[in-house]
N, CA and C atoms as a LAMMPS dump frame, in Angstrom:
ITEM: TIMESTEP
0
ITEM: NUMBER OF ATOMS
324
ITEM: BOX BOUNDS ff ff ff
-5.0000000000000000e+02 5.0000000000000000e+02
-5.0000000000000000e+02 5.0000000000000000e+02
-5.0000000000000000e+02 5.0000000000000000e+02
ITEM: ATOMS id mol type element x y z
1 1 1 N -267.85 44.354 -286.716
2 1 2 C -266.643 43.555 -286.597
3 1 3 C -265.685 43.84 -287.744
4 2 1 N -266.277 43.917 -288.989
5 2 2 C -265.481 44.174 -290.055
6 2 3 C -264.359 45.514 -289.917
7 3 1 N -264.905 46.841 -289.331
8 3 2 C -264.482 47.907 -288.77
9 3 3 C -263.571 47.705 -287.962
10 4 1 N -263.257 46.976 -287.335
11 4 2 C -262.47 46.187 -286.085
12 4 3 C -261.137 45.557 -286.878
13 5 1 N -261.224 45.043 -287.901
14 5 2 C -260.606 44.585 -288.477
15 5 3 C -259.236 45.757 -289.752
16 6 1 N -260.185 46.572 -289.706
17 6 2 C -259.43 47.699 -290.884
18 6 3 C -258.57 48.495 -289.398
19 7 1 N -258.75 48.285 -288.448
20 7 2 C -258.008 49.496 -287.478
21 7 3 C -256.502 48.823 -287.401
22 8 1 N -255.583 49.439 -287.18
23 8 2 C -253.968 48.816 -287.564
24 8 3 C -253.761 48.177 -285.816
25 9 1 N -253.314 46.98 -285.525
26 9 2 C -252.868 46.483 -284.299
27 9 3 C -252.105 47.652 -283.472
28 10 1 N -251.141 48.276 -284.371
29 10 2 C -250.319 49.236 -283.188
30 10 3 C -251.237 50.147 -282.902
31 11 1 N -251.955 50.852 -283.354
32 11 2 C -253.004 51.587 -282.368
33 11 3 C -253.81 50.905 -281.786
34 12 1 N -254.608 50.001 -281.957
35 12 2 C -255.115 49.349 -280.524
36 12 3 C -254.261 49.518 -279.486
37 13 1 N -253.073 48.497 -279.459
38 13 2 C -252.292 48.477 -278.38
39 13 3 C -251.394 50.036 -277.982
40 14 1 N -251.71 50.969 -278.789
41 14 2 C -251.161 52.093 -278.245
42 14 3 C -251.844 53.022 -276.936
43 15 1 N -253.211 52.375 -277.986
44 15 2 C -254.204 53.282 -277.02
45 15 3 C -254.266 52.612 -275.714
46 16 1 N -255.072 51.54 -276.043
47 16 2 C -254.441 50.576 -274.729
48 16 3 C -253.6 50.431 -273.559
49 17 1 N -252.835 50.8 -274.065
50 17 2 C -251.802 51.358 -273.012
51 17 3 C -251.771 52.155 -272.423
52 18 1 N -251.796 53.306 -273.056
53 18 2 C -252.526 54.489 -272.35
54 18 3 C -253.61 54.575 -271.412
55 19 1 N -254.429 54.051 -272.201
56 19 2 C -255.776 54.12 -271.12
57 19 3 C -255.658 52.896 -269.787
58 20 1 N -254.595 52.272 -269.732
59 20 2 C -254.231 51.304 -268.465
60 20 3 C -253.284 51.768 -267.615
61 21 1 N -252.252 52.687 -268.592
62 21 2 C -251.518 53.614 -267.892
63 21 3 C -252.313 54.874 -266.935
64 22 1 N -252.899 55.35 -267.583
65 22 2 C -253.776 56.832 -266.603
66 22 3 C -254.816 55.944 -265.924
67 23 1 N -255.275 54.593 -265.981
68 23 2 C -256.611 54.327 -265.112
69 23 3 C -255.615 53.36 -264.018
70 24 1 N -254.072 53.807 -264.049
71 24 2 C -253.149 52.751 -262.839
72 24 3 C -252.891 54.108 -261.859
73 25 1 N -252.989 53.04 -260.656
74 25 2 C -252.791 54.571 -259.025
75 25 3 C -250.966 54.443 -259.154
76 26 1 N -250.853 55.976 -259.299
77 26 2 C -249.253 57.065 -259.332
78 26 3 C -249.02 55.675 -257.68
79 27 1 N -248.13 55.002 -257.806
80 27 2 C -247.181 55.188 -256.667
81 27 3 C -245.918 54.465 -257.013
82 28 1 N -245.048 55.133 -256.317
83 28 2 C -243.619 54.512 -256.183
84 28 3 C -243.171 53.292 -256.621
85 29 1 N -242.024 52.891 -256.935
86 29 2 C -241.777 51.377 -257.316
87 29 3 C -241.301 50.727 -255.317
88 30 1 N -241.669 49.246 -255.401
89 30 2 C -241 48.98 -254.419
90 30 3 C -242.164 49.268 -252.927
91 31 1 N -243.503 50.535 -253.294
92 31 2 C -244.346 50.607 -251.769
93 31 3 C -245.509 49.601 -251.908
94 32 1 N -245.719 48.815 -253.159
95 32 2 C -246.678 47.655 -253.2
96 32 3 C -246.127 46.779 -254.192
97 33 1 N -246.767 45.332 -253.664
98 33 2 C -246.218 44.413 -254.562
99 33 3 C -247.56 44.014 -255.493
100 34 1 N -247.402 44.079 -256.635
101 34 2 C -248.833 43.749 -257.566
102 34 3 C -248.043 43.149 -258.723
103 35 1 N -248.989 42.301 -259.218
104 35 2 C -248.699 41.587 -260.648
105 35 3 C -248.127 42.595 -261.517
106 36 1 N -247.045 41.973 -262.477
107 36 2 C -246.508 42.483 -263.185
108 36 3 C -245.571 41.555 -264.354
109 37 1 N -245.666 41.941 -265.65
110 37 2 C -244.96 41.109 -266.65
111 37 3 C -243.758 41.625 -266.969
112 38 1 N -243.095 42.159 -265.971
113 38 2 C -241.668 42.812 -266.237
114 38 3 C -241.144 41.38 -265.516
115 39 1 N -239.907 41.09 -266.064
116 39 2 C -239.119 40.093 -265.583
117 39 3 C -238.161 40.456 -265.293
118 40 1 N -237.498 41.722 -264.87
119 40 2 C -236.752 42.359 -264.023
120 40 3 C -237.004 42.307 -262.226
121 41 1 N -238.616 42.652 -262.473
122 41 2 C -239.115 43.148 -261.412
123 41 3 C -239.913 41.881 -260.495
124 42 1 N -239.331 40.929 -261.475
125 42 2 C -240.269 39.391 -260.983
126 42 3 C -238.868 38.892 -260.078
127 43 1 N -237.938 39.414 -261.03
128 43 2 C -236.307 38.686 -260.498
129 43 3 C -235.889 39.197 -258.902
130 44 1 N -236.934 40.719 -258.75
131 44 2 C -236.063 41.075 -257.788
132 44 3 C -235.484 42.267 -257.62
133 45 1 N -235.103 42.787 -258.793
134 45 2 C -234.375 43.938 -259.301
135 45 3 C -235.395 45.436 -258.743
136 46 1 N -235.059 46.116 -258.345
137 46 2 C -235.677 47.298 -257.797
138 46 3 C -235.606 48.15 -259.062
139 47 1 N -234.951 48.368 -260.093
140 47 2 C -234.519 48.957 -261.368
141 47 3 C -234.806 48.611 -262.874
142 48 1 N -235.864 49.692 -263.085
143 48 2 C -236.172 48.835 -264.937
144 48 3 C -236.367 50.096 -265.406
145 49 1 N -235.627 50.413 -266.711
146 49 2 C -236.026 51.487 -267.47
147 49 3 C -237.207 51.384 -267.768
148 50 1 N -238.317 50.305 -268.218
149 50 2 C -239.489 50.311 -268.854
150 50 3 C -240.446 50.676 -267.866
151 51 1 N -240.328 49.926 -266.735
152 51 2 C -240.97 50.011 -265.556
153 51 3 C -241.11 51.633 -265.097
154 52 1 N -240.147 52.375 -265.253
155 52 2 C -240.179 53.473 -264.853
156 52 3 C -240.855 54.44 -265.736
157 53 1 N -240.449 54.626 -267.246
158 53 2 C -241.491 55.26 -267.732
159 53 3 C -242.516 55.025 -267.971
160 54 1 N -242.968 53.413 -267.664
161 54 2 C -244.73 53.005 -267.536
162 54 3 C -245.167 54.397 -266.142
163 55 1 N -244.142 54.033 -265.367
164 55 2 C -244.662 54.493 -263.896
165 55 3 C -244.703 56.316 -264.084
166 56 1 N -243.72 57.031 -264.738
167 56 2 C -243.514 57.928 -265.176
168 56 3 C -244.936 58.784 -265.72
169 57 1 N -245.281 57.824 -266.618
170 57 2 C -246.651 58.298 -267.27
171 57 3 C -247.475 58.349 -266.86
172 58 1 N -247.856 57.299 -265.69
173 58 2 C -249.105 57.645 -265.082
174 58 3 C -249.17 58.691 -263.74
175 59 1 N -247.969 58.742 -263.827
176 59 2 C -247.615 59.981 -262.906
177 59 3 C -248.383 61.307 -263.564
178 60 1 N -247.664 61.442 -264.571
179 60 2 C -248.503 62.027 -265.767
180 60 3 C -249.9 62.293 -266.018
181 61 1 N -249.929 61.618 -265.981
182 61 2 C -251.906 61.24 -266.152
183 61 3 C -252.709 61.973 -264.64
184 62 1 N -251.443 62.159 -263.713
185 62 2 C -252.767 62.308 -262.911
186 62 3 C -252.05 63.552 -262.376
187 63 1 N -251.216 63.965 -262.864
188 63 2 C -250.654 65.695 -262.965
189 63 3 C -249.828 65.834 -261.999
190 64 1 N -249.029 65.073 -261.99
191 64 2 C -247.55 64.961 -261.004
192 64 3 C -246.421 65.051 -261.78
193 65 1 N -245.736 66.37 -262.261
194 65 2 C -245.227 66.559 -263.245
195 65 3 C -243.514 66.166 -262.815
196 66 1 N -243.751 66.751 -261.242
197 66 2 C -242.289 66.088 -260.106
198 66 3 C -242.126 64.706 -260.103
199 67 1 N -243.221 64.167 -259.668
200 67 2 C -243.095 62.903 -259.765
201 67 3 C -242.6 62.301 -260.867
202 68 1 N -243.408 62.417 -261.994
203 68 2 C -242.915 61.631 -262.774
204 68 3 C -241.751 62.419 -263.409
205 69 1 N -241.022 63.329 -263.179
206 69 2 C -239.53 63.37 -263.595
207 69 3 C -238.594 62.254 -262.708
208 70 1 N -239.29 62.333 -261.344
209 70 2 C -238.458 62.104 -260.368
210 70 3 C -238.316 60.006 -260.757
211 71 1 N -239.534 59.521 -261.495
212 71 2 C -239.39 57.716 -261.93
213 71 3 C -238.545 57.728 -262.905
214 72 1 N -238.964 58.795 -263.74
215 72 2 C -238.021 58.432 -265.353
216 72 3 C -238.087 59.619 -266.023
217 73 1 N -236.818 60.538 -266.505
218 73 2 C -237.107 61.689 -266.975
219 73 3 C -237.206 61.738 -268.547
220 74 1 N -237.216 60.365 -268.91
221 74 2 C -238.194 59.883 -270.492
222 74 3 C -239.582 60.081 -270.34
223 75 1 N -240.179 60.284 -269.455
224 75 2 C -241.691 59.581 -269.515
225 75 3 C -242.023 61.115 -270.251
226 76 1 N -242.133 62.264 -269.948
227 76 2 C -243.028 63.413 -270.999
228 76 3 C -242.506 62.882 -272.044
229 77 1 N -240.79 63.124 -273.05
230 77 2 C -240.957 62.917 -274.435
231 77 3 C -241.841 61.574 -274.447
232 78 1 N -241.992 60.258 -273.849
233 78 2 C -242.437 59.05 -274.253
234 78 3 C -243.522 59.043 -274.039
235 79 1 N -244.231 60.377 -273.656
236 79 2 C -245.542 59.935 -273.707
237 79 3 C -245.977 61.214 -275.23
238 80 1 N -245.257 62.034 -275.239
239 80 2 C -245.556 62.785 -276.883
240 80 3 C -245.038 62.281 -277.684
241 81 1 N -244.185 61.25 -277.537
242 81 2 C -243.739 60.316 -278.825
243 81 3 C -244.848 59.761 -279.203
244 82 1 N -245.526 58.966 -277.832
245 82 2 C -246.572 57.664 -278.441
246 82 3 C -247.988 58.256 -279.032
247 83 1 N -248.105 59.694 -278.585
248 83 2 C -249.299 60.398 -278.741
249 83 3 C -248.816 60.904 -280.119
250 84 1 N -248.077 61.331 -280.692
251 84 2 C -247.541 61.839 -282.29
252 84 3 C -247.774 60.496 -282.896
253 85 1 N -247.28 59.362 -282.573
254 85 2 C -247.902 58.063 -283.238
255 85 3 C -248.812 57.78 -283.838
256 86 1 N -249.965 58.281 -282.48
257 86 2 C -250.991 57.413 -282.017
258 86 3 C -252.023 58.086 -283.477
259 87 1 N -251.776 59.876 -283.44
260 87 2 C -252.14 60.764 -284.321
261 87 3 C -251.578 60.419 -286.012
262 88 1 N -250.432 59.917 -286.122
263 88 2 C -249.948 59.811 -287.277
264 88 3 C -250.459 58.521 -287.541
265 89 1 N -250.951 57.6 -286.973
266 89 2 C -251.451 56.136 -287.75
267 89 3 C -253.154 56.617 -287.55
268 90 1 N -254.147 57.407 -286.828
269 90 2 C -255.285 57.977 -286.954
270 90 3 C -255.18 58.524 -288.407
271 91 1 N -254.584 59.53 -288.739
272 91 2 C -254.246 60.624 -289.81
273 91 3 C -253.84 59.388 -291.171
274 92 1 N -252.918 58.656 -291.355
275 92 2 C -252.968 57.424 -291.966
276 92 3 C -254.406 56.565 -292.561
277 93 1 N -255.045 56.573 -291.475
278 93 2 C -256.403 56.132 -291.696
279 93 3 C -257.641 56.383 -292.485
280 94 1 N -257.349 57.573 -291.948
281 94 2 C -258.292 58.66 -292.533
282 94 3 C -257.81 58.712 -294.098
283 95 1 N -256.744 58.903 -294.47
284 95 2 C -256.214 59.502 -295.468
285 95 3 C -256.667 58.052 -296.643
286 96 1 N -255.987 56.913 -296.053
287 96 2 C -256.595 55.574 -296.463
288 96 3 C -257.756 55.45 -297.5
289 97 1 N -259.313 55.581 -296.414
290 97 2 C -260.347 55.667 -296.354
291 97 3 C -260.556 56.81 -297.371
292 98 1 N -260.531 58.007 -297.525
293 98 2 C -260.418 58.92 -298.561
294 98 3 C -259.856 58.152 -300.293
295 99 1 N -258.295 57.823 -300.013
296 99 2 C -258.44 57.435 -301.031
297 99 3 C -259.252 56.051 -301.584
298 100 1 N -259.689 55.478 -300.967
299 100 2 C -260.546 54.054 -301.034
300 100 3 C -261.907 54.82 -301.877
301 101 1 N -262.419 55.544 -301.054
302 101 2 C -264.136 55.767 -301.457
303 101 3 C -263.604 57.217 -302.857
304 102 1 N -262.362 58.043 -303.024
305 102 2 C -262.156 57.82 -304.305
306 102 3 C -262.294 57.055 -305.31
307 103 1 N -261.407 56.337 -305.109
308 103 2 C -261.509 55.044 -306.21
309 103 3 C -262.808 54.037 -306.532
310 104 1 N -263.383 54.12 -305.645
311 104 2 C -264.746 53.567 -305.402
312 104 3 C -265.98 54.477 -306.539
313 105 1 N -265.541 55.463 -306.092
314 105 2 C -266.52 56.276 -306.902
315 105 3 C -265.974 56.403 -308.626
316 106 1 N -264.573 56.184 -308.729
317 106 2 C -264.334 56.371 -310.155
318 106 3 C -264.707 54.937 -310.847
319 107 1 N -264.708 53.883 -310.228
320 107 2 C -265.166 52.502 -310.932
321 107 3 C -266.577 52.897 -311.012
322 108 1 N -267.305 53.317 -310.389
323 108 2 C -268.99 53.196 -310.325
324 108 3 C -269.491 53.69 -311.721
């Protein structure tokens, strides 16, 4: 649990996302109605930038490279944005932890 605790919130929820994004089925906005916390899409609105590169990405994920240009032609950079992130707060970590058990060893 303690381990759980040193990991930074935005990567949880980065990864998270991801892995809900690629384990969601590629389809269209508008051919099923399913729960959703967009309040665009609760209102009615057929149109959400967010909505689309959520939808974009998992297009992505399951190698529909047309497709997902064709939801949102953000979704590749936004999904190598969040993955350069995801790597730069990992790499952060690490680097952390290094200097920690440094210093650890110079008090001893």
């Amino acid at each position: 649990m303690k381990m759980l605790n040193r990991i930074p919130v935005e990567l949880i929820f980065w990864i998270t996302a991801l892995v809900l994004l690629a384990a969601a089925a590629p389809v269209k906005h508008g051919y099923i109605h399913h729960f959703t916390l967009c309040p665009l899409a609760n209102m009615g609105f057929d149109w959400c930038p967010g909505c689309g590169i959520g939808r974009a990405i998992t297009q992505l994920f399951h190698g529909n490279i047309r497709e997902s240009l064709e939801q949102h032609w953000f979704g590749i950079p936004a999904l190598m944005i969040i993955g350069h992130r995801i790597i730069e707060l990992v790499n952060r970590r690490i680097i952390n932890n290094r200097k920690l058990k440094y210093k650890e060893k110079r008090y001893v």
